[in-house]
C-alpha positions in Angstrom: 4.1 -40.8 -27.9 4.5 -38.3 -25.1 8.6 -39.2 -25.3 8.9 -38.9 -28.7 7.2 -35.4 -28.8 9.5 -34.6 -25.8 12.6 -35.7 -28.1 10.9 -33.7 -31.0 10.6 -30.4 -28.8 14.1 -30.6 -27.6 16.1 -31.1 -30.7 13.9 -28.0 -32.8 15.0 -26.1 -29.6 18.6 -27.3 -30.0 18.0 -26.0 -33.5 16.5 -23.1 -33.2 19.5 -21.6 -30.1 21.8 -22.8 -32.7 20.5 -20.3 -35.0 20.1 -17.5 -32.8 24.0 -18.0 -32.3 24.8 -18.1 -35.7 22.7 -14.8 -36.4 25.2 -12.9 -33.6 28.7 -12.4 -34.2 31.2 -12.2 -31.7 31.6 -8.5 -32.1 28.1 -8.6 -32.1 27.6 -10.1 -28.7 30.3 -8.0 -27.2 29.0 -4.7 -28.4 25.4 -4.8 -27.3 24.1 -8.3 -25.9 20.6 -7.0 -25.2 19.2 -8.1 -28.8 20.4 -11.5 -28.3 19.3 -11.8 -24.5 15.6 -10.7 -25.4 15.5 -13.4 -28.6 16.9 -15.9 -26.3 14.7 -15.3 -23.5 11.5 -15.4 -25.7 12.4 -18.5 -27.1 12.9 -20.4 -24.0 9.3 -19.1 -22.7 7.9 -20.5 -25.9 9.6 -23.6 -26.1 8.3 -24.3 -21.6 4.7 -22.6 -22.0 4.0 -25.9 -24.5 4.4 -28.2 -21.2 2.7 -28.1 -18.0 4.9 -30.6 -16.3 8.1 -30.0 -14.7 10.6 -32.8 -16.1 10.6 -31.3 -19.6 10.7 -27.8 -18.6 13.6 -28.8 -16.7 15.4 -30.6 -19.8 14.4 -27.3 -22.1 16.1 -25.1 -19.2 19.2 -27.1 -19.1 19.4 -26.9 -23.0 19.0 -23.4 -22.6 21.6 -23.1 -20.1 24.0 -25.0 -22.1 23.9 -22.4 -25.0 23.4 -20.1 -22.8 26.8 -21.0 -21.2 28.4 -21.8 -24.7 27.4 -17.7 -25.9 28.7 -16.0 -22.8 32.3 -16.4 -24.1 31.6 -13.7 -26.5 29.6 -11.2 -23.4 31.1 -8.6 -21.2 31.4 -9.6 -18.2 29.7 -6.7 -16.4 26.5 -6.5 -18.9 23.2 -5.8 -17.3 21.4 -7.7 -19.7 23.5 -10.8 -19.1 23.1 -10.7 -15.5 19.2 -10.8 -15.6 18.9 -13.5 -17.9 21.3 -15.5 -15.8 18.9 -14.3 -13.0 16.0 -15.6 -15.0 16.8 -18.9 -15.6 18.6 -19.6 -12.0 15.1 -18.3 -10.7 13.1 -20.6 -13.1 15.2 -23.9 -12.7 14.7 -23.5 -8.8 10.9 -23.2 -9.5 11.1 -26.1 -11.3 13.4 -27.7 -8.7 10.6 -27.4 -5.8 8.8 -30.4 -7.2 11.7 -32.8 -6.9 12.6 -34.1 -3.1 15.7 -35.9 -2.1 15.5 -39.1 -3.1 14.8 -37.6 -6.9 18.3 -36.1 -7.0 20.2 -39.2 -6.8 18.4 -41.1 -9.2 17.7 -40.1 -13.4 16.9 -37.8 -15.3 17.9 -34.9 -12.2 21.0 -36.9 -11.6 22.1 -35.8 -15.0 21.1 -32.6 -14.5 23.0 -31.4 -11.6 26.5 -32.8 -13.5 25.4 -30.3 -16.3 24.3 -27.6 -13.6 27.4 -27.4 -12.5 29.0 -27.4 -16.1 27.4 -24.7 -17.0 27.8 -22.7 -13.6 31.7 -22.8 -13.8 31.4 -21.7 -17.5 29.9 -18.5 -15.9 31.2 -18.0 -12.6 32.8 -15.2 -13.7 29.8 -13.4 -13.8 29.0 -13.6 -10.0 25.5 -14.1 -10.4 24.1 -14.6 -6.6 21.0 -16.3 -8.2 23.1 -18.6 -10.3 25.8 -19.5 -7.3 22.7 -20.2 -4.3 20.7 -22.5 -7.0 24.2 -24.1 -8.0 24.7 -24.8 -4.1 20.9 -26.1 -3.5 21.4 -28.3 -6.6 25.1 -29.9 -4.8 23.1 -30.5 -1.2 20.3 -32.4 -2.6 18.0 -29.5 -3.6 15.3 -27.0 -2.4 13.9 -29.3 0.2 17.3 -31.0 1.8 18.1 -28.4 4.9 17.0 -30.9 8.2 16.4 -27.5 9.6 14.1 -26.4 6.6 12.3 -29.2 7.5 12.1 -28.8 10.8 10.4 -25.2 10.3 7.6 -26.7 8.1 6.3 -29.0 10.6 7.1 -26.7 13.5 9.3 -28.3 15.3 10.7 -27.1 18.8 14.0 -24.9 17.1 17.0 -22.9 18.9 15.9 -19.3 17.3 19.7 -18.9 16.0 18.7 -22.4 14.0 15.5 -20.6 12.6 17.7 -17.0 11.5 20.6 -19.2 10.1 18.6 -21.1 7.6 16.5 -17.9 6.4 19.9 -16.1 6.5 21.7 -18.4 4.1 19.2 -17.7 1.0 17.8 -14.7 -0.6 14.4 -14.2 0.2 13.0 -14.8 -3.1 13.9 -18.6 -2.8 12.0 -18.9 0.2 8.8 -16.8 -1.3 8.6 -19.6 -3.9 8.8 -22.2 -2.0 6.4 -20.5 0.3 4.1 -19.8 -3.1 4.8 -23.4 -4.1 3.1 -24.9 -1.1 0.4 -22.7 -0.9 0.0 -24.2 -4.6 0.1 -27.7 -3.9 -3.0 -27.1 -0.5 -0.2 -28.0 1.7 -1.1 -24.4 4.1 0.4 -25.2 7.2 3.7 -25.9 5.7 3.7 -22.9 4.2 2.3 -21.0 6.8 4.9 -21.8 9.3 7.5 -20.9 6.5 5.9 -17.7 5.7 5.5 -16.8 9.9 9.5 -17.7 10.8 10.8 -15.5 7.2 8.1 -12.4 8.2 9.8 -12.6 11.3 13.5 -12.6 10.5 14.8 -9.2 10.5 15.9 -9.3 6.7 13.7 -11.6 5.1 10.7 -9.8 7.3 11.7 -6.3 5.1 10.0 -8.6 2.3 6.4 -7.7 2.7 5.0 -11.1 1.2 5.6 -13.5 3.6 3.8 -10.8 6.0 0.9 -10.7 3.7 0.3 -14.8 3.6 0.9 -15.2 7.2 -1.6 -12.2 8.0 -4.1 -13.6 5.5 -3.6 -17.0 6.9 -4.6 -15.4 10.9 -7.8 -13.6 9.4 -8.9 -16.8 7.2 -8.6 -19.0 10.8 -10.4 -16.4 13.1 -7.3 -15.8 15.1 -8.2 -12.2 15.4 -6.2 -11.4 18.6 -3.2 -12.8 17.5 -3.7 -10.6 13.9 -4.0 -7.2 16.0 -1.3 -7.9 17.8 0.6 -8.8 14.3 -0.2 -5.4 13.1 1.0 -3.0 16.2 4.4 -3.0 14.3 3.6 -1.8 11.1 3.2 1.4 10.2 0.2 3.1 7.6 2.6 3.0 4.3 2.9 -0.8 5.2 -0.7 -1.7 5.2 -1.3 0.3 2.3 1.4 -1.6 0.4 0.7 -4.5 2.2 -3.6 -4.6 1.1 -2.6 -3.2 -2.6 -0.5 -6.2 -3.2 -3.1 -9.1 -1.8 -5.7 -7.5 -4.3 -5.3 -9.7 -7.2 -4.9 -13.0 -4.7 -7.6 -12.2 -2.3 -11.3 -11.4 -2.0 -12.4 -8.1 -1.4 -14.0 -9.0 1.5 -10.5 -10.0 3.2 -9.2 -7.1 2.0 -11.7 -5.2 4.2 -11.4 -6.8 7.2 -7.2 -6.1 6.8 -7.7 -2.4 6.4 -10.5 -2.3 8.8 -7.7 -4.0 11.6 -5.3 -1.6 10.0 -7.4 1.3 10.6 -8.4 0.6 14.2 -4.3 -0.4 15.2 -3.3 3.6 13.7 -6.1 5.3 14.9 -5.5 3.6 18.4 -2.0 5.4 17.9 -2.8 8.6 16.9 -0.6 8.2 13.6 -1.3 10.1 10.5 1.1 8.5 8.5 -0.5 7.1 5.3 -4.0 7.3 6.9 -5.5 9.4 3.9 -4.3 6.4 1.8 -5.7 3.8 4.4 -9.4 5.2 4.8 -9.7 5.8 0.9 -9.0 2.0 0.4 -11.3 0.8 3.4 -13.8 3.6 1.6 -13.8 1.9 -1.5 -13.7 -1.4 -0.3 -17.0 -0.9 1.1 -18.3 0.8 -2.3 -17.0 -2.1 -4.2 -18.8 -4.5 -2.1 -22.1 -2.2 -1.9 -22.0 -1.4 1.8 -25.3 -0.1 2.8 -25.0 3.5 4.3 -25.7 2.6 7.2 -23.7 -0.4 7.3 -20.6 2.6 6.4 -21.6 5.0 8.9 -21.8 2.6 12.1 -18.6 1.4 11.0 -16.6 4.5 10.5 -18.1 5.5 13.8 -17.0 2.6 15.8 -13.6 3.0 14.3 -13.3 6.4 15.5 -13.9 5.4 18.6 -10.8 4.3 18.8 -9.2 7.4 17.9 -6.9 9.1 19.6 -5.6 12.1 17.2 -8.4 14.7 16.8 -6.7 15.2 12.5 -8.1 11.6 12.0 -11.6 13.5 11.4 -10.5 14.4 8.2 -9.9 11.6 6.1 -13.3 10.2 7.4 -15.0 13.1 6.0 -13.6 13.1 3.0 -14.3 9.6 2.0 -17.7 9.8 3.5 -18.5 12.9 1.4 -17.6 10.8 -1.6 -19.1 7.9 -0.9 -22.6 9.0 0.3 -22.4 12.5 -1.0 -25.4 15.1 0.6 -26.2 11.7 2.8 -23.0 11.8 4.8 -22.8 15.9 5.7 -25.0 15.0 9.4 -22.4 12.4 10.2 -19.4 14.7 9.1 -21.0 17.7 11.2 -21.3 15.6 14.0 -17.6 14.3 13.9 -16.8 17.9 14.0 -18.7 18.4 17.2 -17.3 15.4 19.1 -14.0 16.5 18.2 -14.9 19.8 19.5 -16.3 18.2 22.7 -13.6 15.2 23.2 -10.5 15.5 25.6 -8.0 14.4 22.9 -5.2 17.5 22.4 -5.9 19.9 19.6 -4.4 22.9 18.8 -5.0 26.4 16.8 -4.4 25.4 13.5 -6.9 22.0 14.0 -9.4 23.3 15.5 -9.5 26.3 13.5 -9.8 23.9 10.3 -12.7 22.0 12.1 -14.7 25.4 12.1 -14.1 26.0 9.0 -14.8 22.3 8.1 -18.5 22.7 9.8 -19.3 25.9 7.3 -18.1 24.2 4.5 -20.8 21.5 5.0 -23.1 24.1 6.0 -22.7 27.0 3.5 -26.4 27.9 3.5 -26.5 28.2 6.9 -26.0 31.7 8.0 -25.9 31.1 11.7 -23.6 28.4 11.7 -21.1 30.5 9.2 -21.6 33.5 11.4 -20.3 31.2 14.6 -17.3 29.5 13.0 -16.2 32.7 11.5 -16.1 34.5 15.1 -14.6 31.1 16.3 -12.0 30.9 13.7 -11.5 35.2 13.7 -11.0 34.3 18.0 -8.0 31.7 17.2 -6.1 33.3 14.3 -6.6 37.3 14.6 -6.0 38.2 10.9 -6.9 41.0 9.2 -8.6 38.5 6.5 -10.6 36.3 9.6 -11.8 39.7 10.9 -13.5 40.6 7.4 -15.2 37.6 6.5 -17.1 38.1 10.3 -17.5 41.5 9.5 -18.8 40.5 5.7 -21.0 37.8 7.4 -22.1 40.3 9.7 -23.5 42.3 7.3 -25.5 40.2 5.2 -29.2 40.2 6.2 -30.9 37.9 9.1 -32.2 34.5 7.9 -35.1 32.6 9.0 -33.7 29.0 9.4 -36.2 26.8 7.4 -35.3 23.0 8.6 -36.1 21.1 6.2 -34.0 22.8 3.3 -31.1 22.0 5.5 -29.4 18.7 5.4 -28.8 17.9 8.8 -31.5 17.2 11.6 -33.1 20.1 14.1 -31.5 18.1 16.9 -28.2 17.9 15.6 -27.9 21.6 14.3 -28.8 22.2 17.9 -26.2 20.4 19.7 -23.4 21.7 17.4 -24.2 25.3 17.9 -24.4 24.5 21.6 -21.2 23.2 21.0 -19.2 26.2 19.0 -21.1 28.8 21.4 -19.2 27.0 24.4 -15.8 28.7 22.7 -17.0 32.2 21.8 -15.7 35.1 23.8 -18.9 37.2 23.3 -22.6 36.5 21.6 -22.9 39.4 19.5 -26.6 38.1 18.7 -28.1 41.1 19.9 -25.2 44.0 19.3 -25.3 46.0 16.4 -22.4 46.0 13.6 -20.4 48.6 14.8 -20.5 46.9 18.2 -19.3 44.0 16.7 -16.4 45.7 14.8 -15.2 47.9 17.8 -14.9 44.5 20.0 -13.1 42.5 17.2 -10.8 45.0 16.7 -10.1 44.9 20.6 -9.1 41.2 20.1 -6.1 42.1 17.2 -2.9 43.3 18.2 -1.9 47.1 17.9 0.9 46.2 15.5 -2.0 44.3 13.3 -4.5 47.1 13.3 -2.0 50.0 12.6 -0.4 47.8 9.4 -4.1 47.1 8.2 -6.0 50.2 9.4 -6.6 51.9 6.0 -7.3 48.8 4.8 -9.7 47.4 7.4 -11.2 50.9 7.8 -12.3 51.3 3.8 -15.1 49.6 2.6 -13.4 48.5 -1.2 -12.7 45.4 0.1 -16.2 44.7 1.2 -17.2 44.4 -2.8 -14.6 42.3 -3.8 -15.6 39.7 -0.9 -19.6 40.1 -2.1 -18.7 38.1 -5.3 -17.3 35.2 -3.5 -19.4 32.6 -2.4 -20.6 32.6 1.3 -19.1 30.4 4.4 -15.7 29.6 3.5 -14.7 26.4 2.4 -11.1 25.1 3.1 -9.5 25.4 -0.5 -6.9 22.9 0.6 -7.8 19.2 1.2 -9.0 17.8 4.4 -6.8 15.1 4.2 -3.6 17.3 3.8 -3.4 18.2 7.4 -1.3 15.6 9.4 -1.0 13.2 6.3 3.3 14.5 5.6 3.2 14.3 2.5 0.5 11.0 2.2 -2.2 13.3 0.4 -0.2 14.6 -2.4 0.2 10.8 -3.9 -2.4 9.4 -5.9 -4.9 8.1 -4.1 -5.7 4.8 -6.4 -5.3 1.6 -4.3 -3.4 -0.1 -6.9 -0.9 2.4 -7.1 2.3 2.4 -5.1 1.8 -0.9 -4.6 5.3 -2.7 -5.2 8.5 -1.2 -3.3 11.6 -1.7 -5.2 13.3 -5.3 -4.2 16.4 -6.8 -5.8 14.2 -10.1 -5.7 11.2 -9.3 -6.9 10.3 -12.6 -8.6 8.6 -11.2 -11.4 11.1 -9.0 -13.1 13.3 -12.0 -12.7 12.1 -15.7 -13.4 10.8 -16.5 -16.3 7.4 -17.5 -17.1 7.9 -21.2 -17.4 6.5 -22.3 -14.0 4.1 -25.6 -14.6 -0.3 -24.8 -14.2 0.6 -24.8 -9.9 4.0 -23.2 -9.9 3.2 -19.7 -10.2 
């Protein structure tokens, strides 16, 4: 019965092309193939979705490519369309291919099938179609499976390294991500593992990020945490960004986490910036989707930046910890300030500047701390506009400090004024405000204070600034500091998430692969 529906299939597919060849003249075909290429295309998905075994998929392909063949007569030979359809079906008889072995090629029905292959491939060679010619040569050497070398790479055998780089050179990459996929498919891992490790680690067929992603996934699932580390030193934040936004509809979030967590600690550990905005927002809300306790978050995002070494790595941190905890995260974030402050690492005017003004924009209420990080910031940059918010600060009235409106402890409000007090030139805690002017204005250059004099002199401005809120939060992101360019992409983790690859499997094959296949 299951022949005789097979029979059925085939010849109301045989009718069916037929008809869609009929409907397209000539002319037709010549002048705009793209109508003809979609119908065809759809057809053949419906005709191979209605089996979930290979041998007829494979006998509705080679129909296909027969007709296929038989239309291109009528095609220009330099048609986009054209060309990915060819694409599509070389890609999908190869998928189809990877269940055969040896032995299967010299006997029925695939016997058959390589004579018409081949038929059909000189019919079109015309068209150059690199899928097309590498399936055409697979099918002549015995199929996907016949290289001895090939075979020696899945059971890792002892190879000569030029062995390895030939075999992986001599095929596009997306042949060896579905055999790799194909494997993986069929539970047999450490195949495809040793595939995936050798093609990551060619230097073309390593520029495709998949085979990276299963053989990193493969270390983490198998506790080989050294050797993941020292996988990751080599690839930089855009990578693991790219490389975790892909693996998030194969992988569990958990996994997910423990990548960008080893991410995270490898580029902190160098001092990069590159992507790391992108990097902590998708470790952030990894943690929110799996419902991290707070302080479960906090420890974490203080052990990894223990392992900083680029004092602008503070930022990202507090941003995400801001949004994730809210009102809950300001101690920490204060107290990242601090031991930046404190820590030996290199920063310069424009960081640490942005730190103070970091710690009063947590702390707006707090008049003592917004007084400090005003004469801290006014002491790096010297501006005419640094000089009237101390000034503006200055003159607002005393406050009693009440602890337990403020949201961070007594302790640690201690320690961090201990902290910014280290840097100030002079305590004007017990001067009076013109004392305080006369010594700021000491600090600013003569050419400064003769441009702005009139200005700094008159009290208009001193209104203006009374409608503004107090403290002085950064109206630029945290993040964008040190990021080049990282912050001003969308932060969504499934974003970015494909770079642009003339074998990208999915624009190509088409979706005929059998239950496993795909």
């Amino acid at each position: 019965m299951a022949e005789e529906g097979s029979v059925y299939e085939l010849e109301g597919l045989e009718t069916q092309l037929q008809s869609l060849l009929s409907r397209h003249s000539s002319d037709e075909l010549r002048a705009d193939s793209k109508p003809f290429c979609s119908d065809f295309c759809k057809l053949v998905e419906e005709y191979t979705s209605r089996w979930q075994v290979p041998l007829p998929q494979l006998r509705i392909l080679e129909i296909a490519l027969c007709y296929f063949a038989r239309a291109s007569t009528s095609f220009t030979s330099n048609c986009d369309h054209v060309l990915h359809t060819l694409s599509s079906l070389a890609l999908s008889v190869f998928e189809l291919l990877l269940f055969f072995d040896l032995d299967d090629f010299h006997q029925e029905p695939l016997k058959q099938f390589t004579v018409t292959f081949q038929e059909c491939h000189l019919a079109l060679a015309s068209y150059q179609n690199v899928h097309l010619l590498q399936v055409e040569c697979l099918v002549q050497g015995g199929g996907p499976w016949a290289s001895s070398v090939l075979q020696a790479i899945l059971s890792e055998s002892s190879l000569p390294q030029n062995e390895v780089d030939g075999c992986i050179s001599s095929e596009l990459p997306v042949f060896f991500e579905l055999r790799v996929r194909y494997l993986l498919s069929c539970e047999r891992v450490s195949e495809a593992m040793a595939l995936a490790k050798c093609c990551a680690r060619h230097p073309t067929a390593g520029q495709h990020l998949f085979f990276l992603q299963v053989y990193l996934t493969w270390l983490y699932k198998t506790s080989q945490h050294d050797r993941l580390r020292k996988e990751m030193d080599d690839f930089n934040g855009k990578d693991a960004v790219h490389i975790i936004c892909s693996l998030e509809c194969e992988e569990k979030d958990d996994l997910l986490l423990a990548l960008s967590r080893s991410f995270l600690f490898q580029q902190l550990r160098r001092g990069d910036m590159y992507y790391l905005c992108d990097l902590v927002f998708i470790w952030s809300k990894l943690h929110s989707r799996l419902n991290t306790s707070k302080d479960a978050l906090l420890e974490e995002s203080h052990q990894l930046m223990l392992s900083a070494t680029n004092v602008n790595s503070i930022f990202p941190f507090i941003r995400a910890i801001l949004q994730e905890l809210g009102e809950d995260g300001i101690q920490f974030c204060v107290e990242l300030c601090a031991n930046a402050l404190e820590s030996c690492l290199p920063c310069d005017v424009i960081t640490k500047s942005l730190i103070y003004k970091t710690i009063a924009g947590l702390l707006p209420n707090d008049l003592e701390v917004s007084r400090a990080c005003a004469l801290l910031v006014f002491f790096l940059e010297r501006t005419v506009e640094a000089y009237k918010m101390v000034y503006l600060l200055y003159m607002h009235p005393d406050q009693e400090y009440h602890v337990e409106n403020n949201p961070i402890g007594n302790h640690v409000r201690f320690e961090m004024l201990q902290v910014l007090k280290k840097d100030l030139y002079f305590d004007p805690e017990f001067w009076n405000l013109i004392a305080l002017r006369t010594n700021c204005l000491k600090l600013m250059s003569e050419k400064v204070v003769s441009a702005a004099l009139e200005e700094i002199m008159e009290d208009k401005w001193i209104h203006n600034y009374c409608t503004k809120e107090l403290g002085f939060r950064s109206s630029t992101s945290l993040c964008q500091k040190g990021s080049k360019g990282a912050a001003a992409k969308k932060r969504h983790h499934k974003e970015d998430r494909h770079h642009k690859d003339d074998t990208d499997t999915a624009s190509k094959r088409l979706k005929v692969g059998p239950g496993k296949s795909s």
